[in-house]
KOLNUTOR-596082 format. One record per residue (C-alpha): residue number from 1; residue in one letter; chain; x, y, z. Coordinates in nm, 2 decimals. Example, Ala and Ser with C-alpha at 12.3 -4.5 7.8 and 13.67 -1.06 7.14 Angstrom:
# KOLNUTOR-596082
[site 1 "A" "A" [1.23 -0.45 0.78]];
[site 2 "S" "A" [1.37 -0.11 0.71]];
END
This chain:
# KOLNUTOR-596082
[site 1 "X" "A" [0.28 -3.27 0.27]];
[site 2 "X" "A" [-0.08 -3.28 0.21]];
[site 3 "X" "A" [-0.26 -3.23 0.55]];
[site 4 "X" "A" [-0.69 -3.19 0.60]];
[site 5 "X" "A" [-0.81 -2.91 0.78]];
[site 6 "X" "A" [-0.76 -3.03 1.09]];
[site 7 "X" "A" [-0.41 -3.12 1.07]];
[site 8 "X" "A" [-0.31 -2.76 0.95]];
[site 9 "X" "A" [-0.51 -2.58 1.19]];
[site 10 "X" "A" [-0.32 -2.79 1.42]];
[site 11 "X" "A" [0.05 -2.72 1.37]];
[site 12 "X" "A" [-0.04 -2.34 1.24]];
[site 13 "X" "A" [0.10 -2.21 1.58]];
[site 14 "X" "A" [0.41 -2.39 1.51]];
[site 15 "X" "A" [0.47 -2.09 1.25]];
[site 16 "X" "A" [0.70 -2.33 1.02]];
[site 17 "X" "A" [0.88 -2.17 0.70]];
[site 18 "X" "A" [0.74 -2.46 0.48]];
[site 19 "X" "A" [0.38 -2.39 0.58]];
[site 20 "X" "A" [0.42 -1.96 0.46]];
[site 21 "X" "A" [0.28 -1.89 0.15]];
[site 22 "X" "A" [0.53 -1.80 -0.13]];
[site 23 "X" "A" [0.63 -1.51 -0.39]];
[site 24 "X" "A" [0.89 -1.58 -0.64]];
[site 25 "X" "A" [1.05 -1.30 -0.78]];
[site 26 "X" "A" [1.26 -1.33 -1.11]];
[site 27 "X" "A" [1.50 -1.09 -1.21]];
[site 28 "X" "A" [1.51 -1.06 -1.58]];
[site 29 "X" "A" [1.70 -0.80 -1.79]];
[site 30 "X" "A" [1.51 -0.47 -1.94]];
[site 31 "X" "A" [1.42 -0.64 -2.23]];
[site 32 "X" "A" [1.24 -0.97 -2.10]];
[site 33 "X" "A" [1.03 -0.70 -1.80]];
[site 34 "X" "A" [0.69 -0.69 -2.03]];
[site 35 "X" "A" [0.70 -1.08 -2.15]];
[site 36 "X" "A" [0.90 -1.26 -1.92]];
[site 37 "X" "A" [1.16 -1.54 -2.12]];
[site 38 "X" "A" [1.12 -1.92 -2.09]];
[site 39 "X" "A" [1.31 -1.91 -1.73]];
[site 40 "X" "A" [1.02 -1.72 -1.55]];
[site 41 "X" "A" [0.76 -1.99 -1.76]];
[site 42 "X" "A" [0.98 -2.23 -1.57]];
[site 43 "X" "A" [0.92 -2.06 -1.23]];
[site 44 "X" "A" [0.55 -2.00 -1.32]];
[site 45 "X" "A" [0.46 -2.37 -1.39]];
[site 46 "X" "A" [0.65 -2.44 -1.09]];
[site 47 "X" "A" [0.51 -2.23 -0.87]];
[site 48 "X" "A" [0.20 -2.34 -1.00]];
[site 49 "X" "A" [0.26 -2.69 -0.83]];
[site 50 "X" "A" [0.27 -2.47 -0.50]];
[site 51 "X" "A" [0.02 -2.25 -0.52]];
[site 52 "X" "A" [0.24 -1.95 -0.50]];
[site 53 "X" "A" [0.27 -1.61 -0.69]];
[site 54 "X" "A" [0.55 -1.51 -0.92]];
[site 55 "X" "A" [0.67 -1.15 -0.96]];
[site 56 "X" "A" [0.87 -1.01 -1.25]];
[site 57 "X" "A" [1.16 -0.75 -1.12]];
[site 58 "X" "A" [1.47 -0.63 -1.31]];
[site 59 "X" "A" [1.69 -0.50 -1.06]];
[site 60 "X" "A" [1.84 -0.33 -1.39]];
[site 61 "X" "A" [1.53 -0.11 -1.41]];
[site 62 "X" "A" [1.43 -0.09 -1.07]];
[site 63 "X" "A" [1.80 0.08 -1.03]];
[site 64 "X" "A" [1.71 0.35 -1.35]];
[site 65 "X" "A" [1.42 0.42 -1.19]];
[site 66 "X" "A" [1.54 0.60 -0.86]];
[site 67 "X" "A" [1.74 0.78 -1.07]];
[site 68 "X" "A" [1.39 0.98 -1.26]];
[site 69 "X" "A" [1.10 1.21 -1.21]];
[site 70 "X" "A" [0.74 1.06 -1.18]];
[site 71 "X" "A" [0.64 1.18 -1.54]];
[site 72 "X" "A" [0.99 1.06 -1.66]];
[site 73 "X" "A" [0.91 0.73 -1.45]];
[site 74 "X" "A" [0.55 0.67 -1.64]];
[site 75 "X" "A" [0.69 0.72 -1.95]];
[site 76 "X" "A" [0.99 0.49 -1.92]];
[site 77 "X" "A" [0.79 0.20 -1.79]];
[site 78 "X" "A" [0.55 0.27 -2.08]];
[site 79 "X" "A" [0.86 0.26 -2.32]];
[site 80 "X" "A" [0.93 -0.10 -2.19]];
[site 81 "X" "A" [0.55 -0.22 -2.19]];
[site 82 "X" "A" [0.45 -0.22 -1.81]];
[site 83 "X" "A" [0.22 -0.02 -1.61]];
[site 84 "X" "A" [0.46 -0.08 -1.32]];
[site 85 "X" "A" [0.80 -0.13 -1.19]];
[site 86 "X" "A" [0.89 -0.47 -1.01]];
[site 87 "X" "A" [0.90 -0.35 -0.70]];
[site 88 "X" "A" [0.57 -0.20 -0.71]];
[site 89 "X" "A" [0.43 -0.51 -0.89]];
[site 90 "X" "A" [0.65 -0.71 -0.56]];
[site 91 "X" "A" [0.47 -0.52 -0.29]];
[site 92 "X" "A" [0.12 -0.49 -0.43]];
[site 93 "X" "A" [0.16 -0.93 -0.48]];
[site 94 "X" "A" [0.29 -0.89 -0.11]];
[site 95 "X" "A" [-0.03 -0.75 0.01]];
[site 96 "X" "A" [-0.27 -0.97 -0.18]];
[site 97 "X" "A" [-0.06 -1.28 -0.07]];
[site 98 "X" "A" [-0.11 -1.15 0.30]];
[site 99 "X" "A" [-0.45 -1.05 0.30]];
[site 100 "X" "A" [-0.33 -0.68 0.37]];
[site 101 "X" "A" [-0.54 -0.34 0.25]];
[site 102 "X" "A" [-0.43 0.03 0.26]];
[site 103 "X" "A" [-0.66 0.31 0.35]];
[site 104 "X" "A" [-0.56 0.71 0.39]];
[site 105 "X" "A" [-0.65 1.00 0.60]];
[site 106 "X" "A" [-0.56 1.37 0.54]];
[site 107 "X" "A" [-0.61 1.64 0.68]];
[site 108 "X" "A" [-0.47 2.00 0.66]];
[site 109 "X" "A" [-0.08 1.95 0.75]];
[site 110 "X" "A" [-0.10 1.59 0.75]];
[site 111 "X" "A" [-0.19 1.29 0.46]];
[site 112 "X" "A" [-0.15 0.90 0.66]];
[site 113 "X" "A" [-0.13 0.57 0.50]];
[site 114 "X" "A" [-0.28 0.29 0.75]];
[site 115 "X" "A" [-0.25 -0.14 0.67]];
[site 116 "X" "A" [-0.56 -0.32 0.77]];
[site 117 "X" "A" [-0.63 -0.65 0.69]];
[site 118 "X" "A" [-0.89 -0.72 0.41]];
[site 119 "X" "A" [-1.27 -0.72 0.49]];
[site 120 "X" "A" [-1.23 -0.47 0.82]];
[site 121 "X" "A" [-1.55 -0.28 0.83]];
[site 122 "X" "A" [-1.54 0.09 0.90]];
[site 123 "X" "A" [-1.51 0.06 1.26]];
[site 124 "X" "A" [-1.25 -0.17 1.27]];
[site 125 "X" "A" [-1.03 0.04 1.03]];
[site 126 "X" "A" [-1.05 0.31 1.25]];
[site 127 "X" "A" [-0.95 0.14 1.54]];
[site 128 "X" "A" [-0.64 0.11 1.36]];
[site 129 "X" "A" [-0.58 0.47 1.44]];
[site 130 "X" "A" [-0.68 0.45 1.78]];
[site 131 "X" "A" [-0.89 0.19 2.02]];
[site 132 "X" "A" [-1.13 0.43 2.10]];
[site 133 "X" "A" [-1.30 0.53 1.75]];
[site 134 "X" "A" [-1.40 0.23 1.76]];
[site 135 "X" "A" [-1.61 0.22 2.02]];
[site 136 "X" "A" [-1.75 0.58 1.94]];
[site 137 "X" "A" [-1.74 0.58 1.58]];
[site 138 "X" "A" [-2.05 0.71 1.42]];
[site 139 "X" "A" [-2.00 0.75 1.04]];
[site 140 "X" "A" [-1.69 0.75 0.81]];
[site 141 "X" "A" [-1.67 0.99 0.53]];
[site 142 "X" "A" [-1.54 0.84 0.27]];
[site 143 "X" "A" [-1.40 0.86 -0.11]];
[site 144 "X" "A" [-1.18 0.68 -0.37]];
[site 145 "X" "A" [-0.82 0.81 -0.41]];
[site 146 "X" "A" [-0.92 0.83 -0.77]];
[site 147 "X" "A" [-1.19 1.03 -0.70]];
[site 148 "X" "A" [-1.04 1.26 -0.51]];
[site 149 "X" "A" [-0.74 1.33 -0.75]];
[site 150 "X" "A" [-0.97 1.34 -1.03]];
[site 151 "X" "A" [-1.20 1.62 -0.83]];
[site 152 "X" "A" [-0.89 1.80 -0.66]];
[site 153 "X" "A" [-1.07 1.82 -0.33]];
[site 154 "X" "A" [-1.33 1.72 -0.07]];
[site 155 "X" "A" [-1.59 1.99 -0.17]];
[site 156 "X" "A" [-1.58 1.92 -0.53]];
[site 157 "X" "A" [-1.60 1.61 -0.48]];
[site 158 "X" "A" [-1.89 1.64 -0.26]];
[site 159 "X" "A" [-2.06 1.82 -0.53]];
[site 160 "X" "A" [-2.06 1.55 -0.74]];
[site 161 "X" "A" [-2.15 1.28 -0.51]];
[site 162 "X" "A" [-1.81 1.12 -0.47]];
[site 163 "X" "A" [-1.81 1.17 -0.09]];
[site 164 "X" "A" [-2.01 0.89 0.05]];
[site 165 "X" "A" [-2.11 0.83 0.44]];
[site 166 "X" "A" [-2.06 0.51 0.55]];
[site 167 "X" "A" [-2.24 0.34 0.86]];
[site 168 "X" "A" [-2.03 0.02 1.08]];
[site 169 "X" "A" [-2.11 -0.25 0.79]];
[site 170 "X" "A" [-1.92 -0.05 0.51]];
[site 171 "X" "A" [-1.61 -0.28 0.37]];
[site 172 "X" "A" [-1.33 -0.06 0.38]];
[site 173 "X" "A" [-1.18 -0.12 0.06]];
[site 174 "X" "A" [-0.82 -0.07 -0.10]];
[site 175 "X" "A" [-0.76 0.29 -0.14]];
[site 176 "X" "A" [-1.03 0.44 0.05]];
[site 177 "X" "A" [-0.96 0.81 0.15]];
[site 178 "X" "A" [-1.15 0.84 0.50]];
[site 179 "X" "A" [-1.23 1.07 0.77]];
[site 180 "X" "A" [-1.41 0.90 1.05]];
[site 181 "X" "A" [-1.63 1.07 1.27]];
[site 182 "X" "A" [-1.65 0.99 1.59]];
[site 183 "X" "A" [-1.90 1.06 1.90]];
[site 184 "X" "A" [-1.80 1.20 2.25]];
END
């Protein structure tokens, strides 16, 4: 149905199946992963009518795949023409659909993953980790997962201006590598 503004604000606490947004996920075989065939056109101009995403998976591949190394991994998926597997490609659409972001912390015997929704600032991020660094955060140190891969650590980084300080306003954005500081 087509509803105003109104209307869908309205019944949004019913929390109806119908009104969830969608993610279709074909299965092709190993040989249709890079272009798709003329069944996931199909879904795609049918999805376009609802305004939802489409995912290509082969559950053939994705089954390989648990089988090999991470160098072995890259270089198969390269083989077939993709930069990712399905289930990678299924998640990451899973996130954007829900407005979801990922941001890490490490530390010596410990590296953390933590979900935020998109458009947290800084202090809002780290209240994620706990309530309270939120109301005494100061600053959060922060750098790209690239970055820090690339440079190898948090000094070398540092010593080419990767590390960044961040005040309350700072966007946490997807990948962020943060340590928040926080005042007594």
């Amino acid at each position: 149905m087509d509803l105003s503004e109104d209307e869908q604000l309205t019944i949004k606490p019913l929390g109806l199946l119908s009104n969830k947004p969608i993610i279709y996920a074909t299965n092709v075989s190993e040989d249709d992963l890079a272009t798709g065939n003329k069944w996931v056109e199909e879904v795609r101009e049918f999805a376009k009518g609802e305004d939802a995403k489409v995912v290509v998976v082969s559950a053939q591949v994705e089954s390989e795949l648990i089988e090999l190394s991470e160098e072995e991994t890259k270089d198969f998926l390269e083989a077939l023409g993709v930069e990712e597997g399905g289930l990678k490609s299924l998640i990451r659409a899973t996130y954007d659909l829900l407005g979801l972001r990922t941001y890490l912390t490490t530390g010596e015997t410990e590296t953390r993953a933590w979900t935020i929704t998109a458009g947290m600032k800084a202090p809002q991020a780290a209240a994620v980790i706990h309530t309270d660094f939120e109301k005494k955060f100061i600053k959060a140190e922060t750098i790209s997962y690239e970055d820090l891969v690339e440079t190898r650590s948090k000094g070398a980084a540092r010593e080419k201006g990767l590390l960044r300080l961040e005040g309350k306003d700072y966007v946490v954005q997807e990948g962020d590598v943060i340590e928040f500081r926080i005042g007594g």
